[in-house]
C-alpha positions in Angstrom: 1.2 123.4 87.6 2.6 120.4 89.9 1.0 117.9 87.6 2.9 119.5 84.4 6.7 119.1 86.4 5.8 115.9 87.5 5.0 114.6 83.5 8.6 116.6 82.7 10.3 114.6 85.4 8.8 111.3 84.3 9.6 112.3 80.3 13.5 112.8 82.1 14.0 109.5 83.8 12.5 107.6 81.3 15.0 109.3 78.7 17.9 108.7 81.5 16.9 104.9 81.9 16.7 104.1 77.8 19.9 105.6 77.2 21.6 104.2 79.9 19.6 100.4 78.2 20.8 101.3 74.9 24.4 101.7 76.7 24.4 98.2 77.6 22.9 96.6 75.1 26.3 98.4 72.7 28.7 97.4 75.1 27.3 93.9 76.0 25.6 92.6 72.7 27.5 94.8 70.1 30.6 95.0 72.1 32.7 97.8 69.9 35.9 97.8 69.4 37.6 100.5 72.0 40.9 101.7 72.4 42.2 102.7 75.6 45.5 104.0 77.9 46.9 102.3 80.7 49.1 104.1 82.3 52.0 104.0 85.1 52.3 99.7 84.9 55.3 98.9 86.3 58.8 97.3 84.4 60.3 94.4 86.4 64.2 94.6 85.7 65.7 91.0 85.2 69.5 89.4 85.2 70.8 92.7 86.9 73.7 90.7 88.5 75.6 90.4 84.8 76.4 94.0 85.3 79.0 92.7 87.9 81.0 91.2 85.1 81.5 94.0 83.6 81.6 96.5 86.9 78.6 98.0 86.4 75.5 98.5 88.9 72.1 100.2 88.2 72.2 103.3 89.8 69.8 103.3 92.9 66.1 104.5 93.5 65.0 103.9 90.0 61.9 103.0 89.6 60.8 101.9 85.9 57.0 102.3 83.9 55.7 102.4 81.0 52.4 103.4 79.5 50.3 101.2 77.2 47.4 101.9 74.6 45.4 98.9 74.4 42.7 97.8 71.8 39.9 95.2 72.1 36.4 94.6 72.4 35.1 97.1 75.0 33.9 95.1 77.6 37.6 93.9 77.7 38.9 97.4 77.7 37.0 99.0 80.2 37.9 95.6 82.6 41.5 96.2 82.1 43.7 97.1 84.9 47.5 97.7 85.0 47.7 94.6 87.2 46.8 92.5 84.9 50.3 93.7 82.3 53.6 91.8 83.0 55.9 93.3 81.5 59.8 93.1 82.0 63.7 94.3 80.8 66.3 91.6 80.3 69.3 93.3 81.4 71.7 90.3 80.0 69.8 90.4 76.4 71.6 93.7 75.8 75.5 95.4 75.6 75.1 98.7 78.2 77.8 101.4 79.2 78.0 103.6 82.1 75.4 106.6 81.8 72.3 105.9 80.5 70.9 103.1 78.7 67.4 102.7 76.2 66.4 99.1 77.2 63.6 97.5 75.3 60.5 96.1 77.3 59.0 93.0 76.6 55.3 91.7 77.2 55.0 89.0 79.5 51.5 88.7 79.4 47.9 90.6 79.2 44.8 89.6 79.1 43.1 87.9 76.4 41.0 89.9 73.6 43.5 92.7 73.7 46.0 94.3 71.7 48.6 96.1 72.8 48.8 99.5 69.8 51.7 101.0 70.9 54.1 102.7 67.8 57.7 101.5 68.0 59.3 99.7 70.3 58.4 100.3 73.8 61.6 100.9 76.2 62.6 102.4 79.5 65.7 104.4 80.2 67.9 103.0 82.8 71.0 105.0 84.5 74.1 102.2 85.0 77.4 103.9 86.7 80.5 102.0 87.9 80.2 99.2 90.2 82.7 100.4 93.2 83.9 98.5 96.6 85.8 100.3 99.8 86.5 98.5 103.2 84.6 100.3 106.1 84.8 100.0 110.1 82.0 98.1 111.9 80.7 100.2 114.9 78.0 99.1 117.5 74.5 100.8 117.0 72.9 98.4 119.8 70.4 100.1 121.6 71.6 98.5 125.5 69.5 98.8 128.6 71.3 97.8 132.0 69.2 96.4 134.8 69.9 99.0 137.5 73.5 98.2 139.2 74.7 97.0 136.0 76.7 99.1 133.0 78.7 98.2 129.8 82.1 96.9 130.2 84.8 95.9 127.7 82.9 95.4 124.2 84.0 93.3 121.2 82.6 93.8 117.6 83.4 90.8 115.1 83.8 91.2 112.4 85.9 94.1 112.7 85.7 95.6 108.8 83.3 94.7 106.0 83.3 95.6 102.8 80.6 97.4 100.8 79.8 97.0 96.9 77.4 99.1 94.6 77.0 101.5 92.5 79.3 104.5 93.2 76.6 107.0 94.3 75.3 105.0 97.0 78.6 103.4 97.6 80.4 107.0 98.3 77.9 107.9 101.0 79.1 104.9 103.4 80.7 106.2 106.4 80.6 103.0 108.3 78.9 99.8 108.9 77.0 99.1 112.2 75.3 96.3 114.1 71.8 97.5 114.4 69.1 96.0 117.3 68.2 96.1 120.9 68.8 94.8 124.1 67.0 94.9 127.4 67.5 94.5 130.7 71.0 93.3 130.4 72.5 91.8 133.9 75.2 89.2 132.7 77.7 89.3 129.8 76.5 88.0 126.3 77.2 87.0 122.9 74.3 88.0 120.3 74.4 88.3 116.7 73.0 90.7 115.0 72.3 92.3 111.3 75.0 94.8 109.7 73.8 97.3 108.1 75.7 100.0 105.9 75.2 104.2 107.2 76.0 107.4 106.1 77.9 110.2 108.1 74.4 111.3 109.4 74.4 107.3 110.5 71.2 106.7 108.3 70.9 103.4 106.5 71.9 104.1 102.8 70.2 101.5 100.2 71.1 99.9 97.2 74.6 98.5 98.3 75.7 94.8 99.3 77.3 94.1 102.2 80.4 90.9 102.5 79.1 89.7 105.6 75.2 90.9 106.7 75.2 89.3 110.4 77.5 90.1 113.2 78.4 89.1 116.8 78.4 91.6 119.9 80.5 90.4 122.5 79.4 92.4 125.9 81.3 92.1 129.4 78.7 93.1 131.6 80.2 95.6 135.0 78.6 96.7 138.2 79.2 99.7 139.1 76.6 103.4 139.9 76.3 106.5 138.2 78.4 109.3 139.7 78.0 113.6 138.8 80.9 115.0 137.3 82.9 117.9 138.4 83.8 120.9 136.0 87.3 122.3 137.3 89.2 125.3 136.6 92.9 126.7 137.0 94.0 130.4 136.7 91.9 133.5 136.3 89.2 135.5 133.7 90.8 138.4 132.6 89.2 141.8 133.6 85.5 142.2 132.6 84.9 138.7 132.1 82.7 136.2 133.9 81.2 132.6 133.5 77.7 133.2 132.2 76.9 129.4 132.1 78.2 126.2 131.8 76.7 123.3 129.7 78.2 119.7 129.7 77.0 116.9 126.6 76.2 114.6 130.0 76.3 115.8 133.6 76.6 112.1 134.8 78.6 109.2 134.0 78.8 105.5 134.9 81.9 104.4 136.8 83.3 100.3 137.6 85.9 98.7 139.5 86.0 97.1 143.1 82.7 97.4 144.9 84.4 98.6 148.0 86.1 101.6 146.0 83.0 102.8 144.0 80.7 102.9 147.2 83.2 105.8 148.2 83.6 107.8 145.2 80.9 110.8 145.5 81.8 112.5 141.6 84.6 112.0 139.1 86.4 115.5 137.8 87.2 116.1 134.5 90.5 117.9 133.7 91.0 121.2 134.5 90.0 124.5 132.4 92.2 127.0 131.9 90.5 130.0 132.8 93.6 132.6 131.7 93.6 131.3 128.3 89.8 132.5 127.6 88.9 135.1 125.8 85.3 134.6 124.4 83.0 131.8 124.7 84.3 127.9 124.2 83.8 124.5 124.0 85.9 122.1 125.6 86.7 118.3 124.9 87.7 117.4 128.1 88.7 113.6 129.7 87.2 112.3 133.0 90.0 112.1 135.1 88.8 108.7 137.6 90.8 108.0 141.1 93.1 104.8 140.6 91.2 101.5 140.7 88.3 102.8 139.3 87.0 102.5 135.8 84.9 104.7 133.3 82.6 102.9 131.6 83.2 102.7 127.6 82.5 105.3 125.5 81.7 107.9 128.8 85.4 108.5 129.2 85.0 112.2 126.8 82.5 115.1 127.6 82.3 118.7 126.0 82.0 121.2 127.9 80.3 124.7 126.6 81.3 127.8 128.7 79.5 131.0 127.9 81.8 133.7 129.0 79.4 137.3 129.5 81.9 140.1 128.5 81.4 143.2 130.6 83.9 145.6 128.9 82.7 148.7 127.1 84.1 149.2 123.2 82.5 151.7 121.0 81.0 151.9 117.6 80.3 154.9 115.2 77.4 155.6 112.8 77.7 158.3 110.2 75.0 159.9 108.0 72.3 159.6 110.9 69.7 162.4 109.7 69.4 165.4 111.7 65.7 166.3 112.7 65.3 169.9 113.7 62.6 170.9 115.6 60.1 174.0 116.2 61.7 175.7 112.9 59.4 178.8 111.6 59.9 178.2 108.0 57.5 181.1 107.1 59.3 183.6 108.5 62.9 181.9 108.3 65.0 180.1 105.7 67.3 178.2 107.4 70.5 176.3 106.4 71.7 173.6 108.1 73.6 170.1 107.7 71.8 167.1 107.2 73.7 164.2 109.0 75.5 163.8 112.4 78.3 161.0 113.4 76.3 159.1 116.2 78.9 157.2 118.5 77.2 154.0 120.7 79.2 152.9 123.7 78.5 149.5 125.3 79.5 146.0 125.7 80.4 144.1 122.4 77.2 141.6 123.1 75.0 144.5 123.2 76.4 146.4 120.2 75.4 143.4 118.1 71.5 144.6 117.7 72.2 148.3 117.7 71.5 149.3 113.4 70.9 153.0 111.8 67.8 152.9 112.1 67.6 152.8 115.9 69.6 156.1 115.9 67.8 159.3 116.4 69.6 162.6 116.6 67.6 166.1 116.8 67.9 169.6 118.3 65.5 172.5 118.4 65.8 176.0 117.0 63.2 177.6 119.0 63.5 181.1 119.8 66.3 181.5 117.2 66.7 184.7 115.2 68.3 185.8 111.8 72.4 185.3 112.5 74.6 182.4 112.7 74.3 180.1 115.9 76.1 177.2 117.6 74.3 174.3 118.7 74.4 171.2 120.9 73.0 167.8 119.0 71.0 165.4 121.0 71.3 161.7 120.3 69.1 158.9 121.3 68.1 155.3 121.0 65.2 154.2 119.5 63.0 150.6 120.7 66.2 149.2 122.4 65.5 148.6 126.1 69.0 148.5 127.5 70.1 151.3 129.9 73.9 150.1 129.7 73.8 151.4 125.9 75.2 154.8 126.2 74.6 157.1 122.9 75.9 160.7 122.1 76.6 162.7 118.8 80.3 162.5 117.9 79.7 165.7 115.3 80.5 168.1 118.3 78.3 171.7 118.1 77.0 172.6 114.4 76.6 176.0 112.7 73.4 176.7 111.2 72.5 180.4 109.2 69.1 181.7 109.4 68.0 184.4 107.2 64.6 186.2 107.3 62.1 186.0 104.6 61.1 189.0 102.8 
């Protein structure tokens, strides 16, 4: 039984190995002609600047490929790699509007023994839109690090504007231009240039513009000075049933200059005061450091905001209607009873905590126990449901209801 699998096995391989022989010997000494795909080879775009003259740009982030079927002797074909295609667009060979554009793609070179079977002419669609300019601010996006004792004093930017140039998509999401790098361990004023780069409002580079001037000089007086707290102060009152809950400044410190004599004595700079009579709710503030004369904030410290979360303590009220009534212990096999459906719930509690009170956390019930044929008055009971909060106050606004039971017969 072994001996029979092990002749089917060898009958298998040998089978395996003369097909794979009679494989080579096609490919290698008969060498067919094949025909192939290449796909996803890359277009590079030439002579893009002569949209200029005509204030035009490609619009940005486009990438261009085409796909190729090739034919040749099959040793070539197999071999072939999209690496080894040049292919290109001549931009200047061709008259283009704004929108998009069928350019044709020419075929640089390839190797040797192929042929390139493609029907028609081979071309890539390219998107061209105006080619805009606007004048933009230069900012400072230096990353600075002061040896300890040491903090930023006056700061000079040159130059002071630039201008931008592209195509109008990318060119519309400029914000502003900034000098982009770092600095450590800065101890002495200094004079460094540095690249310009063009950002967006969420101060991201954007790509695909041009820039008049790409370098730029950062002029930096170096101060001495320390780092002080600052003070959160207040004038008037909270009205009745308000209080501070907390209060959260954008920097709780800030780094002051000026004589050395004067700064050793200052213990905290205050900012100006809040005006606690004019709050209703909770705020945010944009308040100014207020610094003793002779003392100096350092640049761009001179602003904080200030968030105050006021906790409102005063009860309003809210009413639900439709709020099912349950009614319990009935004897329906002895008793029809009738009986309205829905209640008026009313919740009483702070304006905060009213916020997570819905319907369905409403339950209102009363029991007819004991209760005989005839017309009877009763009390409804309301209550929360799955809210833990024992300021929440909640009672039936629907006063006493009539219900009618009649006996069965």
């Amino acid at each position: 039984m072994d001996n029979g699998n092990e002749k089917k096995l060898t009958v298998k391989l040998i089978c395996v190995l003369l097909s794979f022989g009679l494989w080579l010997y096609v490919t290698n000494v008969e060498n067919p002609t094949r025909k192939s795909e290449i796909r996803g080879i890359e277009v590079e775009m030439v002579n893009t600047e002569v949209l200029a003259d005509s204030k035009l740009a490609l619009s940005p982030n486009q990438k261009f490929y085409v796909d190729l079927t090739i034919e040749g002797p099959a040793n070539e074909i197999y071999t072939a790699k999209k690496e080894d295609f040049k292919l290109r667009a001549d931009i200047s060979a061709y008259a283009l509007k704004k929108g998009d554009n069928n350019i044709p793609v020419e075929i640089v070179n390839y190797p040797q023994g192929i042929n390139i079977k493609n029907n028609g002419v081979i071309a890539i669609k390219v998107k061209i839109e105006d080619l805009v300019e606007k004048e933009v601010k230069v900012d400072s996006r230096i990353k600075t690090n002061y040896k300890e004792g040491f903090s930023q004093g006056a700061i000079t930017i040159n130059p002071e504007k630039v201008t931008v140039y592209g195509p109008a998509t990318a060119v519309d999401k400029v914000v502003f231009a900034a000098l982009v790098g770092e600095v450590k361990d800065i101890d002495k004023d200094m004079e460094e240039e540095f690249d310009i780069q063009a950002m967006d409002k969420e101060e991201k580079e954007v790509e695909g513009v041009g820039i008049s001037e790409t370098k730029g000089t950062l002029s930096l007086k170096v101060a001495k000075g320390k780092e002080v707290p600052i003070k959160t102060t207040y004038t008037g009152v909270l009205k009745n049933g308000l209080s501070i809950e907390t209060v959260e400044l954008s920097r709780n410190r800030v780094n002051i200059l000026g004589d050395s004599n004067k700064v050793k004595d200052i213990e905290q700079i205050e900012l100006e005061p809040i005006n606690l009579s004019d709050i209703t709710g909770s705020r945010e503030f944009t308040l100014k450091l207020i610094p003793p004369q002779g003392i100096t904030i350092a640049k761009g410290e001179d602003v904080v905001t200030v968030k105050i979360k006021i906790k409102d303590t005063r009860t309003v009220t809210k009413d639900f209607e439709n709020i099912r009534i349950n009614y319990l212990d009935k004897d329906e096999n002895k008793y029809k009873y009738e009986v309205p459906e829905f209640a008026t719930v009313t919740v009483e509690g702070t304006e905060e905590d009213l916020k997570a009170i819905t319907a369905e956390n409403l339950k209102v019930e009363v029991s007819v126990k004991g209760l005989i044929e005839g017309e009877h008055n009763l009390e409804l009971k309301a209550m929360l449901l799955n809210v833990n909060n024992n300021n929440i106050k909640v009672k039936s606004n629907s006063g006493p209801i009539t219900i009618k039971i009649t006996t069965i017969k």
